[in-house]
ZALUMTI-14073 format. One line per 3 residues: for each residue x, y, z of N, C-alpha, C, CB. Coordinates in nm, 2 decimals. Each point is the difference from the previous one (the first is absolute). Glycine has a CB too. Layout:
X:Y:Z:X:Y:Z:X:Y:Z:X:Y:Z  ...;
END
This chain:
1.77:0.46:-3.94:-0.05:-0.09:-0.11:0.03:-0.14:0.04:0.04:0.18:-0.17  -0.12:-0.28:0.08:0.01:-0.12:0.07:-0.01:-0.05:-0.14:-0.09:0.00:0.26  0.20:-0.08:-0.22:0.01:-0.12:-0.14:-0.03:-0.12:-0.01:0.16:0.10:-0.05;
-0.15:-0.18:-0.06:-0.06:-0.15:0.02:0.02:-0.07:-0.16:-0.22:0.08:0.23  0.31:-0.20:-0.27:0.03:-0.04:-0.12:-0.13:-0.05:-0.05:0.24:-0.04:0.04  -0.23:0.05:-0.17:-0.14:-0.06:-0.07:0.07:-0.07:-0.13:-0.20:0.22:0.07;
0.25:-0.33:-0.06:0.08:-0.11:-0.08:0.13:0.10:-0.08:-0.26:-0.20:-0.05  0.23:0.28:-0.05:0.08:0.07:-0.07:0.11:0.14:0.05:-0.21:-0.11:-0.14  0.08:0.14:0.21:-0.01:0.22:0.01:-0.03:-0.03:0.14:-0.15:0.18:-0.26;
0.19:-0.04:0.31:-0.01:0.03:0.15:-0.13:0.10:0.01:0.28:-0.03:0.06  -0.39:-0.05:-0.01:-0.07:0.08:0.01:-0.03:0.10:0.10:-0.04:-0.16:-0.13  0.06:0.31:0.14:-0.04:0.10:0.13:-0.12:0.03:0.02:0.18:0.10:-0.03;
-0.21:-0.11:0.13:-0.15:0.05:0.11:0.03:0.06:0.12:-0.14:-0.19:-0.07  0.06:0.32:0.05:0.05:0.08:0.09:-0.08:-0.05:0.11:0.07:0.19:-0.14  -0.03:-0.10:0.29:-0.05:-0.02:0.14:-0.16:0.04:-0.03:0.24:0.08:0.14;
-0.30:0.01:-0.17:-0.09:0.04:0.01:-0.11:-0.12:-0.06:0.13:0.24:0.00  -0.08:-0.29:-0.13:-0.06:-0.13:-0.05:-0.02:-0.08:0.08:0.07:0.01:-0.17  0.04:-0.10:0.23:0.01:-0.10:0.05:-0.11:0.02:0.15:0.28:-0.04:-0.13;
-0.29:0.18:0.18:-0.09:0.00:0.11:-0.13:-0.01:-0.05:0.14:0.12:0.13  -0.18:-0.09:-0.32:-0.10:0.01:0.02:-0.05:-0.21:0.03:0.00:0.32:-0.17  0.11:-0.36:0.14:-0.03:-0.16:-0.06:0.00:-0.08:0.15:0.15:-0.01:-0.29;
-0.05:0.06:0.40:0.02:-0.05:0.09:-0.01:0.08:0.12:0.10:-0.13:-0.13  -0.20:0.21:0.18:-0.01:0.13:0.14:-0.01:-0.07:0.07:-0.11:0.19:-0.05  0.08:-0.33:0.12:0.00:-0.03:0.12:0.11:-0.05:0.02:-0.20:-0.02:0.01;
0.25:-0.05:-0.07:0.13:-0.08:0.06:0.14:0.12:-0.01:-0.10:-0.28:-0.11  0.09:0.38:-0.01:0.07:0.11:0.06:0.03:0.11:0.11:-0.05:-0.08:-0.14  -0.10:0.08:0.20:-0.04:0.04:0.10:0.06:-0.06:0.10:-0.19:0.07:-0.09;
0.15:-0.24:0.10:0.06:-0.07:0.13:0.13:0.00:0.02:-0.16:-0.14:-0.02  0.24:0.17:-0.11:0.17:-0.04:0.00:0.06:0.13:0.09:0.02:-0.12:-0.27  -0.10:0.25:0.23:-0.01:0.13:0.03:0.03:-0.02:0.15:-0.16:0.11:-0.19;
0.04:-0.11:0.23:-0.07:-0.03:0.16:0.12:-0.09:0.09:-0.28:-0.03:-0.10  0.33:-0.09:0.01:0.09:-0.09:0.10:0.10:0.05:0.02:-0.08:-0.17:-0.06  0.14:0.27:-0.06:0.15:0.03:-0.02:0.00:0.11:0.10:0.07:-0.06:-0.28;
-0.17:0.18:0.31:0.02:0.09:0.04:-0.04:-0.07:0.22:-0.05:0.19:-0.33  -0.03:-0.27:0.33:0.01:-0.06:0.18:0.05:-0.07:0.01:-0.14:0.02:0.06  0.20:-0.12:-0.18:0.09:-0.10:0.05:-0.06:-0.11:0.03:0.13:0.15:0.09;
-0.26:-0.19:-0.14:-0.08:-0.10:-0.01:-0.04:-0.08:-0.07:-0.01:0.11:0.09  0.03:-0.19:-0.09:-0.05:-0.14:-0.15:-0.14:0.01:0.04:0.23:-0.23:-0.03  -0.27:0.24:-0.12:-0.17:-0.03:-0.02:-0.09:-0.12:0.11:0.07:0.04:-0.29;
-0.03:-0.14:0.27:-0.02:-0.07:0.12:-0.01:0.05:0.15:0.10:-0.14:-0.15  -0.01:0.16:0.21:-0.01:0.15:0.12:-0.11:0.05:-0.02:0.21:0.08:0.00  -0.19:0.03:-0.10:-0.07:0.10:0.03:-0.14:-0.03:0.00:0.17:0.12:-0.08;
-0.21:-0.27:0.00:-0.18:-0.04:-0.04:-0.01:-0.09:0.18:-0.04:-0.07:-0.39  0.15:0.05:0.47:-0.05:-0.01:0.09:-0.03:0.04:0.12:0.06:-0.09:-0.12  0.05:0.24:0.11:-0.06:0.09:0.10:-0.10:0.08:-0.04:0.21:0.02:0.09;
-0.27:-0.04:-0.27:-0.12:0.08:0.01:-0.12:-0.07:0.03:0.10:0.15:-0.15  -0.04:-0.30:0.18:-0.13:-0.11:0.05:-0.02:0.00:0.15:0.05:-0.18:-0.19  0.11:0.21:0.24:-0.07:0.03:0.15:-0.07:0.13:0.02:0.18:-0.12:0.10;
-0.11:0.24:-0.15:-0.10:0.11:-0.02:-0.14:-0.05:0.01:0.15:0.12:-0.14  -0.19:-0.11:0.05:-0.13:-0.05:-0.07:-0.13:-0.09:0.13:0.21:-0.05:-0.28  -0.08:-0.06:0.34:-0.09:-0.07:0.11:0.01:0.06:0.13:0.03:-0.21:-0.10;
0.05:0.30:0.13:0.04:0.08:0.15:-0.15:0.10:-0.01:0.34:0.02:0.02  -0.38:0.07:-0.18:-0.08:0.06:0.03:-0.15:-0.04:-0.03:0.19:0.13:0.00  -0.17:-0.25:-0.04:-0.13:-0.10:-0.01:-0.07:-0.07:0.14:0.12:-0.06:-0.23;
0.00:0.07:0.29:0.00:-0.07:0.18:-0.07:0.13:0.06:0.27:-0.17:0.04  -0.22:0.29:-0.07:-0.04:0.14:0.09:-0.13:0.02:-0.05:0.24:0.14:0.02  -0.33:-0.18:-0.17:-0.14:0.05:-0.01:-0.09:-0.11:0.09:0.05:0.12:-0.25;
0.00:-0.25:0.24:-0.09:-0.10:0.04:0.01:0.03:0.13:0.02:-0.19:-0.18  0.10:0.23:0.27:-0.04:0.06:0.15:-0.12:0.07:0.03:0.21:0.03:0.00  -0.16:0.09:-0.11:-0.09:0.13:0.08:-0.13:-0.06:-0.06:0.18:0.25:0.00;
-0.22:-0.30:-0.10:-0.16:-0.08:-0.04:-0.07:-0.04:0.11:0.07:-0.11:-0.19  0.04:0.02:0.24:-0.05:-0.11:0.10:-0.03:0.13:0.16:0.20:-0.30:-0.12  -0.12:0.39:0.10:-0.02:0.07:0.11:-0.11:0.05:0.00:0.19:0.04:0.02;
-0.23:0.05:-0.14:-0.13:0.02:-0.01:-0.11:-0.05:0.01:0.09:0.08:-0.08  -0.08:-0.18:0.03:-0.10:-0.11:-0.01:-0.10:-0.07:0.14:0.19:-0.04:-0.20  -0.07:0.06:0.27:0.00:-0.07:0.12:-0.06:0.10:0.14:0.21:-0.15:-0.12;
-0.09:0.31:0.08:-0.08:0.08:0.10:-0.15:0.07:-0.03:0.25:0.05:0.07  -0.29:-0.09:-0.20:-0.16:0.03:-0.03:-0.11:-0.06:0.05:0.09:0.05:-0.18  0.01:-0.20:0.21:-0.09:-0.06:0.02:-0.04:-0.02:0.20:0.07:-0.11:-0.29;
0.06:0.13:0.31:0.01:0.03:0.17:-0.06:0.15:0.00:0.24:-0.16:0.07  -0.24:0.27:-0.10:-0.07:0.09:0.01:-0.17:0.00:-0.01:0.22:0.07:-0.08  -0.23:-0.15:-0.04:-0.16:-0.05:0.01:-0.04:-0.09:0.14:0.00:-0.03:-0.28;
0.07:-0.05:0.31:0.00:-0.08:0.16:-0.03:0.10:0.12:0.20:-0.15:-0.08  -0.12:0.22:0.05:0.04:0.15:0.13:-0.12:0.09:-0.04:0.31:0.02:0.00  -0.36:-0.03:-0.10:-0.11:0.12:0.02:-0.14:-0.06:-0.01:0.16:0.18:-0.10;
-0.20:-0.30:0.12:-0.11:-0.06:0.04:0.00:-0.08:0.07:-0.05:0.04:-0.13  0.18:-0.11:0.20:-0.05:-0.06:0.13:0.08:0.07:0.13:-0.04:-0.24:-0.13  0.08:0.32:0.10:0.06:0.06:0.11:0.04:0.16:-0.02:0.08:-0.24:0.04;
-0.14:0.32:-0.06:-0.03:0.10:-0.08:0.07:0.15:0.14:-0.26:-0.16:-0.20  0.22:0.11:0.33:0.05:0.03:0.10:0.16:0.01:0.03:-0.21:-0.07:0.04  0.26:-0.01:-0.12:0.17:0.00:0.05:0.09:-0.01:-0.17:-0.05:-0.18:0.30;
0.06:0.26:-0.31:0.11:0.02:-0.10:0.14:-0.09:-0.03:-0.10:0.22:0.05  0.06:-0.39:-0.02:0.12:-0.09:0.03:0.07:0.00:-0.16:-0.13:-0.16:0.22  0.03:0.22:-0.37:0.15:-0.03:-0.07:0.09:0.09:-0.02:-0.09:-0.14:-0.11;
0.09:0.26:0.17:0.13:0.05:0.00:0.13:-0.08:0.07:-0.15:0.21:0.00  0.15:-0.30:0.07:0.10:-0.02:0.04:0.01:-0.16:-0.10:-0.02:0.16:0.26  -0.03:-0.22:-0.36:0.01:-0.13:-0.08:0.14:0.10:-0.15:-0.38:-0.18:0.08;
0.30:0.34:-0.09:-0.02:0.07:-0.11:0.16:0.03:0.03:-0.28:0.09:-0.04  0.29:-0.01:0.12:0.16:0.09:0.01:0.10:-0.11:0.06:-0.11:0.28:0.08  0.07:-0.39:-0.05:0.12:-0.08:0.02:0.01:-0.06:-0.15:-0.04:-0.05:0.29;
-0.03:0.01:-0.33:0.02:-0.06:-0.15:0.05:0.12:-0.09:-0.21:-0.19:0.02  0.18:0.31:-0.02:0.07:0.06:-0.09:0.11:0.03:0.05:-0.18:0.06:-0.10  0.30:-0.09:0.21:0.07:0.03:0.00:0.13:-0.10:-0.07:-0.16:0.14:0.18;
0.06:-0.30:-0.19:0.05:-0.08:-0.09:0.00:0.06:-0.13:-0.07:-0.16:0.13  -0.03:0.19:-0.20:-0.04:0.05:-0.14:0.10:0.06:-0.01:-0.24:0.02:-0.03  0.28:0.10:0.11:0.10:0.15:-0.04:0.11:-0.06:0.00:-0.09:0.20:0.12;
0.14:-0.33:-0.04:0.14:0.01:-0.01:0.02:-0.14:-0.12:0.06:0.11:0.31  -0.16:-0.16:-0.37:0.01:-0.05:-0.14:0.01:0.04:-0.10:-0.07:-0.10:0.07  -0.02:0.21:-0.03:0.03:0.15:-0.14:0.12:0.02:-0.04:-0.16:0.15:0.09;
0.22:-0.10:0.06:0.08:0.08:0.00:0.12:-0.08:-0.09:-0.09:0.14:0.23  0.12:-0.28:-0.15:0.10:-0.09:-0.03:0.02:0.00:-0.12:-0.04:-0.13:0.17  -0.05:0.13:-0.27:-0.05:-0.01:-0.15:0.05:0.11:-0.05:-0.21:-0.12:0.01;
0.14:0.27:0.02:0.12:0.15:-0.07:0.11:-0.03:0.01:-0.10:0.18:0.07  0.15:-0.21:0.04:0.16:0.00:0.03:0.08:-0.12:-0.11:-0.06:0.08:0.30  0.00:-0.19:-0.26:0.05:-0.12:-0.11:0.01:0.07:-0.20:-0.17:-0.22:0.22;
0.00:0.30:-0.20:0.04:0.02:-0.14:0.05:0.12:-0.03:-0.14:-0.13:-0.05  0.14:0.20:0.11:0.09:0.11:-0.02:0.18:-0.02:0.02:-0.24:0.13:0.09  0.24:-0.24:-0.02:0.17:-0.04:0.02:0.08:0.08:0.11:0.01:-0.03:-0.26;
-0.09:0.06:0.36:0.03:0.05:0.09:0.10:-0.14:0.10:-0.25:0.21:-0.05  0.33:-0.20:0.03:0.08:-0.15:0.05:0.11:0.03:0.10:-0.02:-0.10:-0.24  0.07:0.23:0.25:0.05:0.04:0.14:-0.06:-0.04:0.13:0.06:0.18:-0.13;
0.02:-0.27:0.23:-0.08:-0.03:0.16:-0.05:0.14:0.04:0.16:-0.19:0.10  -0.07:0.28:-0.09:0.01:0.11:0.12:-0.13:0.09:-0.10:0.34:0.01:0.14  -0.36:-0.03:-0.20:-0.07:0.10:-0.07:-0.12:-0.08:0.04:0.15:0.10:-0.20;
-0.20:-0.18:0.16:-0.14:-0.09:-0.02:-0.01:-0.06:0.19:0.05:-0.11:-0.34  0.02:0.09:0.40:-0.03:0.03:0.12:-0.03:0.10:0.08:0.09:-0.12:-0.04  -0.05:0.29:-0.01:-0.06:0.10:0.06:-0.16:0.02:-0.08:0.27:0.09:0.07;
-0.27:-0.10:-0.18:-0.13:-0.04:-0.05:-0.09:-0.05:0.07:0.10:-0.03:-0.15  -0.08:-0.13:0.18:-0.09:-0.11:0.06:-0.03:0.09:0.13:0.11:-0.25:-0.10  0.01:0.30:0.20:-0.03:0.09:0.10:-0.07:0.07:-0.02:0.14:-0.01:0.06;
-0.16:0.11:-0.11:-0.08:0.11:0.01:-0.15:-0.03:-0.03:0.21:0.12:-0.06  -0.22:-0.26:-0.04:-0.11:-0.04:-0.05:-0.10:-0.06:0.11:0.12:-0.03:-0.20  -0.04:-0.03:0.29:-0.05:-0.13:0.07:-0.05:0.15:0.14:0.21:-0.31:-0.09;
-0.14:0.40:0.11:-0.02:0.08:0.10:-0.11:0.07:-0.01:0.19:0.00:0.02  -0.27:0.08:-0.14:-0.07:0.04:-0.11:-0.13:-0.11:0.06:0.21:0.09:-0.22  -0.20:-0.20:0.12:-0.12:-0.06:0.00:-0.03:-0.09:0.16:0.04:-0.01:-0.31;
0.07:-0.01:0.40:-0.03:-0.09:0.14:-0.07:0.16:0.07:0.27:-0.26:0.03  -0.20:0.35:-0.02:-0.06:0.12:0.11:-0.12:0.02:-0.09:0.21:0.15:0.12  -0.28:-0.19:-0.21:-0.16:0.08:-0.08:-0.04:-0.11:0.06:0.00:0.13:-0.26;
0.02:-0.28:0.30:-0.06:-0.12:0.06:-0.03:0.03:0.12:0.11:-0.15:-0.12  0.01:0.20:0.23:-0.02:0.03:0.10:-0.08:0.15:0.04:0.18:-0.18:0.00  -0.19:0.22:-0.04:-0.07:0.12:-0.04:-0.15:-0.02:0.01:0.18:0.05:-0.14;
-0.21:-0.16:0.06:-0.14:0.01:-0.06:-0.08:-0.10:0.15:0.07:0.03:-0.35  0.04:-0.15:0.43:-0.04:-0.04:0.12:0.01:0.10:0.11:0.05:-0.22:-0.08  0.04:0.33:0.12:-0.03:0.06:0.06:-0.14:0.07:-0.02:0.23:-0.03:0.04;
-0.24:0.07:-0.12:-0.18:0.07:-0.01:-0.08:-0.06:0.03:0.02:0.10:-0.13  -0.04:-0.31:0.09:-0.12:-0.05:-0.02:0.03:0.00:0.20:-0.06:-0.16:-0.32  0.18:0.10:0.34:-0.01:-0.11:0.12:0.02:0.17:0.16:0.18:-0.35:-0.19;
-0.14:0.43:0.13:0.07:0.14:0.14:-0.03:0.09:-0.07:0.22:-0.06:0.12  -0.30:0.16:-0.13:0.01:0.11:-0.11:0.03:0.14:0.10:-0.18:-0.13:-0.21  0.15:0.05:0.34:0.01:0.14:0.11:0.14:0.05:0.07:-0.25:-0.08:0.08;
0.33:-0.03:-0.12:0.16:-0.02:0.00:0.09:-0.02:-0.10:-0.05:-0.09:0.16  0.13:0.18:-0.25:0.04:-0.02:-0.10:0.19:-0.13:0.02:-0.20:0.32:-0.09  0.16:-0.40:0.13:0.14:-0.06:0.07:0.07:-0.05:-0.16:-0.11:-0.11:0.31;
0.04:0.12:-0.45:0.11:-0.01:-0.08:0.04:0.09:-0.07:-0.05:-0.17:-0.01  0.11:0.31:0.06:0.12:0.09:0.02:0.14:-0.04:0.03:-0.18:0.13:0.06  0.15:-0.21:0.06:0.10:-0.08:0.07:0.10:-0.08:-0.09:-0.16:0.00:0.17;
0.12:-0.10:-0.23:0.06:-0.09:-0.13:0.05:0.08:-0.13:-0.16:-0.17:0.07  0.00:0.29:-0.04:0.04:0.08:-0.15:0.15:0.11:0.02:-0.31:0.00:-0.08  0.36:0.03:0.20:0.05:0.09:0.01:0.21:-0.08:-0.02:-0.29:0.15:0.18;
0.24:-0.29:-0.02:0.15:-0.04:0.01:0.00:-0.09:-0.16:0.03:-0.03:0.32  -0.10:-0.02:-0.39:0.01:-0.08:-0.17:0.04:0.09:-0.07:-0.18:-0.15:0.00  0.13:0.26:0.04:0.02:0.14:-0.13:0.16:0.03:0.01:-0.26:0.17:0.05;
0.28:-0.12:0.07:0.15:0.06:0.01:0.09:-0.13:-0.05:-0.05:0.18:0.22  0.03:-0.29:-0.18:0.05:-0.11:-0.07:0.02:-0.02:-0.15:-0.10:-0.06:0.18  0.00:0.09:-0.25:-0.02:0.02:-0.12:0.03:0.14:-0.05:-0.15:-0.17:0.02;
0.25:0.26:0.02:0.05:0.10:-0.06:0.11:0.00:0.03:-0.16:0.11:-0.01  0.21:-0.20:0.14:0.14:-0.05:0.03:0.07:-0.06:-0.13:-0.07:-0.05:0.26  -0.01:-0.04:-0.31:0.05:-0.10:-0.13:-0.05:0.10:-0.13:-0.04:-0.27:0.13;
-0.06:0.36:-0.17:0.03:0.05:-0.10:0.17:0.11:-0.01:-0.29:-0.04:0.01  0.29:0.08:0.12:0.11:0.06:0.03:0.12:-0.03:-0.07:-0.10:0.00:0.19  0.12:-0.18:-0.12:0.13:-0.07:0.02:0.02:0.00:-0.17:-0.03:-0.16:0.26;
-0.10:0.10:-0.33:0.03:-0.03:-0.13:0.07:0.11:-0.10:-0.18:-0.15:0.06  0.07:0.26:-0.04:0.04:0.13:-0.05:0.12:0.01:0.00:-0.18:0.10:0.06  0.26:-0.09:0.03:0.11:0.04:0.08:0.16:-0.08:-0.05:-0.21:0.04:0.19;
0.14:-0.21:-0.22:0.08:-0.08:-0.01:0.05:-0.10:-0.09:-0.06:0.05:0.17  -0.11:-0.07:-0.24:0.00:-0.07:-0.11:-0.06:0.05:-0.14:0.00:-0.16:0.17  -0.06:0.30:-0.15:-0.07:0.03:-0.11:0.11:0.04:-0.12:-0.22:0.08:0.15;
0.31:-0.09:-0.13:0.13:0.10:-0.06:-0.01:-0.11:-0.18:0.23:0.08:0.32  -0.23:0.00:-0.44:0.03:-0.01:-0.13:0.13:-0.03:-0.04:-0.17:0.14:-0.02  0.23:-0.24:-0.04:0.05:0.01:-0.12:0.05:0.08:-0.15:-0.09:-0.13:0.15;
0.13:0.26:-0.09:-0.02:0.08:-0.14:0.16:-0.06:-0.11:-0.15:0.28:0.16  0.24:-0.31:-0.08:0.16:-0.05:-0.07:0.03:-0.11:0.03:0.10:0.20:0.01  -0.05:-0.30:-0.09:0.07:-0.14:0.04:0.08:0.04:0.09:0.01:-0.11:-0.21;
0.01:0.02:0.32:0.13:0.02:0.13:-0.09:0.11:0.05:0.29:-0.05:-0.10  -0.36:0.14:0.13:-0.04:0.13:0.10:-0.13:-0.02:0.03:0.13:0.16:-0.09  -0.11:-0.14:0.21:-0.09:-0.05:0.11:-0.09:0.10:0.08:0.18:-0.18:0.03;
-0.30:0.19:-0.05:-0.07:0.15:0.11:-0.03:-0.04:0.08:-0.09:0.14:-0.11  0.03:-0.30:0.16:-0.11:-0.01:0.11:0.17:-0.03:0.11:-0.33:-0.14:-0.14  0.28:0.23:0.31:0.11:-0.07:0.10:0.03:-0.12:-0.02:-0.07:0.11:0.14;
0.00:-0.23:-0.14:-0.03:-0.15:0.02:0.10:-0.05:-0.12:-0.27:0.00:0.12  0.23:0.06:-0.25:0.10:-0.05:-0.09:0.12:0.03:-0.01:-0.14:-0.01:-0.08  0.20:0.16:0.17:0.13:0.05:0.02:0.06:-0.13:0.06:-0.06:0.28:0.03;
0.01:-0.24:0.12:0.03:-0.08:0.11:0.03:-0.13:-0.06:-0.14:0.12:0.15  0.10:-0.17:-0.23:0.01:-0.18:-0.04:0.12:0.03:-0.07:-0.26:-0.12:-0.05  0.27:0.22:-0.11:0.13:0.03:-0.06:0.09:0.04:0.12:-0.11:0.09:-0.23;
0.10:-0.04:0.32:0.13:0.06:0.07:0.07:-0.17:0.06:-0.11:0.32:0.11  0.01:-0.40:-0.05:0.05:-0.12:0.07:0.08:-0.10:-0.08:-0.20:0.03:0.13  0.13:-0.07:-0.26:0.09:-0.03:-0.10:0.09:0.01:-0.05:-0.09:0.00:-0.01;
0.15:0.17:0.04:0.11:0.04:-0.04:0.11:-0.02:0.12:-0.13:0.15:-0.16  0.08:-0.15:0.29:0.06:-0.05:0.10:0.05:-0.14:-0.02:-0.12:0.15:0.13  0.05:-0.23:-0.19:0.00:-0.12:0.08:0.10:-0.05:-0.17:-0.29:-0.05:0.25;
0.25:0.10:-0.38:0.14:-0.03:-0.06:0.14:0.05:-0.02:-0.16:-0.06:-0.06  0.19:0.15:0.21:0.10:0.05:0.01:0.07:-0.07:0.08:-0.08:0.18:-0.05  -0.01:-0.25:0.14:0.05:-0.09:0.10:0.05:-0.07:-0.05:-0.11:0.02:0.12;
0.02:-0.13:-0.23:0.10:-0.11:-0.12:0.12:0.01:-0.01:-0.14:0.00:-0.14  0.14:0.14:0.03:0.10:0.04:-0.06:0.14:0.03:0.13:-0.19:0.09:-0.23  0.16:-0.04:0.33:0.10:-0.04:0.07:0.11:-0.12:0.02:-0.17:0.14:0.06;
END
């Protein structure tokens, strides 16, 4: 219950009232108390929100826009050589890794080791479909991007590995540690304020 003097008498209004009279600013008090954010904050990370994925549609527009119109180029003056695949898969490899930047930002994916095996795997993914698609136009009787796709690959399972292994580790208890990498850091600490205390 919530109270409030009215010159004489104390007048009571319950919670339920008061939300019907005030739901937003209840809501906001809610929201700040429980992230730890003043209203201000939070109307400005939802303004970068807001422009990070306003930046990602006007990309991909302009991408479209642009390979329709180089496709129209490519298929009446030169109809013989399939040159916008290579304008197409290099630009979308821009597009993907703006996308991607954008999920991760809004989703709060904010760990390095995490969002760097990401970007890896991403960039591996969409650069071998690039090279891929020039081996066919430019060698198609030699498949020589196996080669990249093979030593990049193992590369890229070396670091899913490492991460798995080292940094993916949870938080289930204050003080207790699952990932190696976070042991390892707690064990050094404990070394090095023993040393102090010495």
């Amino acid at each position: 219950m919530l109270c409030r003097n009215n010159k004489n008498k104390n007048v009571k209004i319950s919670t339920f009232h008061y939300l019907n009279i005030r739901p937003y600013i209840f809501i906001v008090i809610i929201m700040s108390l429980n992230s730890g954010f003043s209203e201000e904050s939070l109307r400005k990370i939802a303004a970068q929100k807001v422009s990070f994925r306003f930046s990602v549609k006007i990309h991909i527009a302009i991408f479209i826009v642009v390979n329709v119109l180089l496709l129209l180029v490519n298929f009446f003056y030169t109809p013989e050589l399939y040159w916008i695949v290579f304008p197409f898969f290099s630009w979308l490899i821009g597009v993907n890794i703006h996308t991607l930047s954008y999920i991760l930002y809004a989703r709060g994916v904010f760990p390095m080791a995490k969002r760097g095996m990401i970007y890896h795997l991403d960039s591996y993914i969409f650069v071998m479909l690039f090279l891929f698609i020039i081996n066919l136009v430019t060698l198609s009787g030699f498949y020589w991007v196996l080669l990249p796709a093979l030593f990049w690959g193992t590369g890229v399972i070396v670091h899913v590995i490492i991460y798995f292994l080292f940094y993916s580790g949870k938080n289930k208890k204050p003080g207790k540690f699952e990932s190696r990498m976070e042991r390892a850091i707690e064990k050094e600490l404990n070394k090095m304020r023993k040393k102090q205390n010495k």
